[in-house]
N, CA, C and O atoms as a DFTB+ gen file, in Angstrom:
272 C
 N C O
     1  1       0.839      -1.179       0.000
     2  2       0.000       0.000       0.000
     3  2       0.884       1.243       0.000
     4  3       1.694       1.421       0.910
     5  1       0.750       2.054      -0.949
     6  2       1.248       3.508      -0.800
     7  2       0.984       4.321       0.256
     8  3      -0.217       4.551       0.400
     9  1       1.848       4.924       1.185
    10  2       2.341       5.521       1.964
    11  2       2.349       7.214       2.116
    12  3       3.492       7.602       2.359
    13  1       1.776       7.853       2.069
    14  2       2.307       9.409       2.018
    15  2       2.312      10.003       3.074
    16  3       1.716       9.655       4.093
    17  1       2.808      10.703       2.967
    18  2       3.581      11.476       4.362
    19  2       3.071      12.798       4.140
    20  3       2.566      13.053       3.047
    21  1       3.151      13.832       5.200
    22  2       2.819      14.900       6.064
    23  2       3.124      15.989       4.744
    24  3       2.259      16.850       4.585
    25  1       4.046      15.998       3.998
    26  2       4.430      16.740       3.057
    27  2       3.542      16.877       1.823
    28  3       3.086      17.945       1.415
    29  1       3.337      15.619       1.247
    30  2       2.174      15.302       0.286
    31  2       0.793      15.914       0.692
    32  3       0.432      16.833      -0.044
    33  1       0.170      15.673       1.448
    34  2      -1.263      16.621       2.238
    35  2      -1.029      17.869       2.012
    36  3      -1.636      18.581       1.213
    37  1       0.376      18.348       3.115
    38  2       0.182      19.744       2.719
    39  2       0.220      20.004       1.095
    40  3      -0.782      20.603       0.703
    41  1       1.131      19.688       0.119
    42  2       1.278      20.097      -0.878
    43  2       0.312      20.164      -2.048
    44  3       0.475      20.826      -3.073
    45  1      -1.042      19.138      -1.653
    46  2      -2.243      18.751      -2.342
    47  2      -3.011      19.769      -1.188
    48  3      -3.517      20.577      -1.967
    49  1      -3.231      20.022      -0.440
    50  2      -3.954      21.458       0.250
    51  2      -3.726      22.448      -0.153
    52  3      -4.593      23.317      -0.062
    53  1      -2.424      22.756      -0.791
    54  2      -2.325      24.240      -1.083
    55  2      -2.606      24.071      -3.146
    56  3      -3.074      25.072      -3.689
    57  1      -2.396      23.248      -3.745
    58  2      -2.995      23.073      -4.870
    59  2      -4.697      22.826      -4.953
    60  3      -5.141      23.312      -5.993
    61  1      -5.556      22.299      -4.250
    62  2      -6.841      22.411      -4.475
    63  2      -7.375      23.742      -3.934
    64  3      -8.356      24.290      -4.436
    65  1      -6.706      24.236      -2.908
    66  2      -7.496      25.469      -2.447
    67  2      -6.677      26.743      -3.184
    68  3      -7.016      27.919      -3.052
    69  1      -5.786      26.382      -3.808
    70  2      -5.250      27.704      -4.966
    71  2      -6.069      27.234      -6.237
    72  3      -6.369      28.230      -6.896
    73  1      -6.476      26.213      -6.739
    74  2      -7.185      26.332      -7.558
    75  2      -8.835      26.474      -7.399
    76  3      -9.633      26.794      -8.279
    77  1      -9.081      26.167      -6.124
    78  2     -10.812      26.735      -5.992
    79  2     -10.469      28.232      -5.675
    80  3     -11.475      28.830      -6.055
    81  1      -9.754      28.982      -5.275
    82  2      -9.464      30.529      -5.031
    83  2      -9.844      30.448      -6.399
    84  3     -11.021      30.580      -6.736
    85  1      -8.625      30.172      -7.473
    86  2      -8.589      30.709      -9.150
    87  2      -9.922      30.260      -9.847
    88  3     -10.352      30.823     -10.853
    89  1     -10.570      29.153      -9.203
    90  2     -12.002      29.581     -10.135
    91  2     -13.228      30.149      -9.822
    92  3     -14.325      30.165     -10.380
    93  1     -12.575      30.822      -8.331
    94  2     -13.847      31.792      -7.719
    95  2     -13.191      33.206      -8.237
    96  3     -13.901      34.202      -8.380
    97  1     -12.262      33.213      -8.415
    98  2     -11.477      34.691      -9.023
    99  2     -11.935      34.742     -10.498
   100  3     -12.325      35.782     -11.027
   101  1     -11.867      33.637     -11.078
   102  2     -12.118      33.273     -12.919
   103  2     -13.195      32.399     -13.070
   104  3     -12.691      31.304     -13.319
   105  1     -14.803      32.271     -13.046
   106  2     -15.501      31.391     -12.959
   107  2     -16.107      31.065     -14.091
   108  3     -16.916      30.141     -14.175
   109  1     -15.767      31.785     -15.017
   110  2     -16.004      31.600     -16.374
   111  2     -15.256      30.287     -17.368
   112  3     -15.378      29.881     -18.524
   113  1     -14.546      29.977     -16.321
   114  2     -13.942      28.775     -16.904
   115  2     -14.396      27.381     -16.763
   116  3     -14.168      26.442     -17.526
   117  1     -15.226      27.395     -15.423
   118  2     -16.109      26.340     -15.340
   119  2     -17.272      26.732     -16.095
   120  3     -17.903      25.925     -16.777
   121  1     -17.588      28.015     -15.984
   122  2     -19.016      28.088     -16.707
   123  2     -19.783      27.769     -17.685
   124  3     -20.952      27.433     -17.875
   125  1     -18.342      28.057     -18.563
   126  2     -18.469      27.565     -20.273
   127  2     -18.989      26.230     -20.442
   128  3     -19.415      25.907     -21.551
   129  1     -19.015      25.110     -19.120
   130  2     -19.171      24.013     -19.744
   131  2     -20.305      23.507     -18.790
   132  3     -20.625      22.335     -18.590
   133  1     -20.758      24.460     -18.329
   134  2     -22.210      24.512     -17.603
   135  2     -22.441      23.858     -16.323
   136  3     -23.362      23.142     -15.928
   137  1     -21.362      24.287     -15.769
   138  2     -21.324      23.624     -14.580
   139  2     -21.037      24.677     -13.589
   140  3     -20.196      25.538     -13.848
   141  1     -21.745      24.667     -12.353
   142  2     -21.921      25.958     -11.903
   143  2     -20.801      25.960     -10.880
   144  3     -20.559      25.098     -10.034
   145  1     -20.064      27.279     -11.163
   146  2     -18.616      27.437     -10.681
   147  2     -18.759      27.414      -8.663
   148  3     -18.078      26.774      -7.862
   149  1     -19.764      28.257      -8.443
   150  2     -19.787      28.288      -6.820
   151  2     -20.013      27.172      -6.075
   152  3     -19.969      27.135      -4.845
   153  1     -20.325      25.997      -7.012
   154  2     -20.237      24.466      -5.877
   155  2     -18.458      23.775      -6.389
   156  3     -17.616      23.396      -5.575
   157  1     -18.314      23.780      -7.693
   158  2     -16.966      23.458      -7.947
   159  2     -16.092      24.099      -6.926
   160  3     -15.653      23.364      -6.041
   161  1     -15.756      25.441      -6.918
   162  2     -15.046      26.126      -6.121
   163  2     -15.541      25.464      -4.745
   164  3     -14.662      24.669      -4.412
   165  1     -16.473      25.463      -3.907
   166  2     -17.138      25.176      -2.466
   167  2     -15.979      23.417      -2.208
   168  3     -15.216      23.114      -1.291
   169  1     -16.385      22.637      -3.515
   170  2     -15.708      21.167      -2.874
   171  2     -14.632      21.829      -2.997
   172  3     -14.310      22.195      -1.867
   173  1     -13.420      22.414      -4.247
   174  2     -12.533      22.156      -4.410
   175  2     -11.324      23.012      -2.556
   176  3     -10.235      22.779      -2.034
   177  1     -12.429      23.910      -2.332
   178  2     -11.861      24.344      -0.721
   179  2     -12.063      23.270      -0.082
   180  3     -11.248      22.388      -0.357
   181  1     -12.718      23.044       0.552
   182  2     -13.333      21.705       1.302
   183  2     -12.320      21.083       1.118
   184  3     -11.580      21.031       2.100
   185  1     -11.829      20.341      -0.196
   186  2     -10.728      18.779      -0.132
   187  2      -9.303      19.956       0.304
   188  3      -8.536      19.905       1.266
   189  1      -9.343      20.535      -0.362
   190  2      -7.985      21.604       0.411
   191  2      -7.829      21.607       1.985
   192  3      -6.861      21.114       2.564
   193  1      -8.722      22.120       2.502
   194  2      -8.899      21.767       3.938
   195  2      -8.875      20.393       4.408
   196  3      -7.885      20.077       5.067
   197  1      -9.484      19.791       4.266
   198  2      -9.155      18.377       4.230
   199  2      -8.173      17.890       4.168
   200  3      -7.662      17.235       5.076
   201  1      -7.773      18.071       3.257
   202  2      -6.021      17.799       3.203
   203  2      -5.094      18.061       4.347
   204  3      -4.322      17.382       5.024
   205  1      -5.557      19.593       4.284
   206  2      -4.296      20.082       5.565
   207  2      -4.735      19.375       6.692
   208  3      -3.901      18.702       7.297
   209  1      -5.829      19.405       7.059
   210  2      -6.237      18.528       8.269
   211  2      -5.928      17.224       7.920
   212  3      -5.326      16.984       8.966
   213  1      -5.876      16.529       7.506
   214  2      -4.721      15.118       6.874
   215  2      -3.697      15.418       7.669
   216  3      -3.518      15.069       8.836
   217  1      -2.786      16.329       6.724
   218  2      -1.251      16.941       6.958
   219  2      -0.848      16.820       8.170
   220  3       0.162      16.157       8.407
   221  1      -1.463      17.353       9.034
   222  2      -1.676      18.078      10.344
   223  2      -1.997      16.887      11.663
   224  3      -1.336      16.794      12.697
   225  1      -2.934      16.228      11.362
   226  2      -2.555      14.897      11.959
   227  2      -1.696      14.183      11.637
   228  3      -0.962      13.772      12.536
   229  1      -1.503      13.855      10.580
   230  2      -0.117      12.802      10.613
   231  2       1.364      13.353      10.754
   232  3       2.383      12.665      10.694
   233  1       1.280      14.941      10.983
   234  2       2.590      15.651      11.887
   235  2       2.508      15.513      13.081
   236  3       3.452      15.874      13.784
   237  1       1.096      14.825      13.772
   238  2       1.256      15.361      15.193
   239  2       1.368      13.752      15.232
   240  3       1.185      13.393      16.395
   241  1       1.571      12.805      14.494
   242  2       1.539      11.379      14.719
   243  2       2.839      11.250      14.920
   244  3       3.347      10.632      15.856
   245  1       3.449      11.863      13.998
   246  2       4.970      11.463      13.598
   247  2       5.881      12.164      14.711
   248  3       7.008      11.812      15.060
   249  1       5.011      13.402      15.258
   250  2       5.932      13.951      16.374
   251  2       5.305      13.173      17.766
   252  3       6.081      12.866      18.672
   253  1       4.394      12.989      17.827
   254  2       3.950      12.013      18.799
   255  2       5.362      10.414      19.014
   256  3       5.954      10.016      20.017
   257  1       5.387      10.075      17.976
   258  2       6.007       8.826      17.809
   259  2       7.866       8.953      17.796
   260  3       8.706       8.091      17.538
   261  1       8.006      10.273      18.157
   262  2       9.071      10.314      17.845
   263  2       9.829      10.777      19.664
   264  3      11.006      10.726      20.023
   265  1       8.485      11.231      20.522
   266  2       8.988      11.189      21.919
   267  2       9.361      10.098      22.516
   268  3      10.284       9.979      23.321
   269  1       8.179       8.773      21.872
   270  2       8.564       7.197      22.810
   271  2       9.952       7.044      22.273
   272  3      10.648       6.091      22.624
């Protein structure tokens, strides 16, 4: 099973929530294809957050595991 670490989360948090920022800044890019930009943008924050909260526990795992 693939493995990712604390780095990967963050780095997929700050790519979904820079790209739901850029299509609440530019929404015409979802629009064109009729799909309504203010729920696209809504998940694509959401998994961003998500992520970091990922991130964020498995830093406090790894620093947890690293006192025993």
């Amino acid at each position: 099973m693939l493995k990712t670490g604390h780095i990967y989360h963050f780095f997929t948090a700050i790519v979904f929530t820079g790209l739901g920022i850029y299509l609440w800044i530019y929404p015409e890019i979802v629009e064109r294809k009729g799909i309504p930009a203010k729920w696209v943008t809504l998940i694509l924050i959401l998994w961003g957050v998500f992520r970091l909260i990922n991130g964020l526990l498995l830093l406090k795992k790894i620093k947890g595991n690293e006192k025993d």
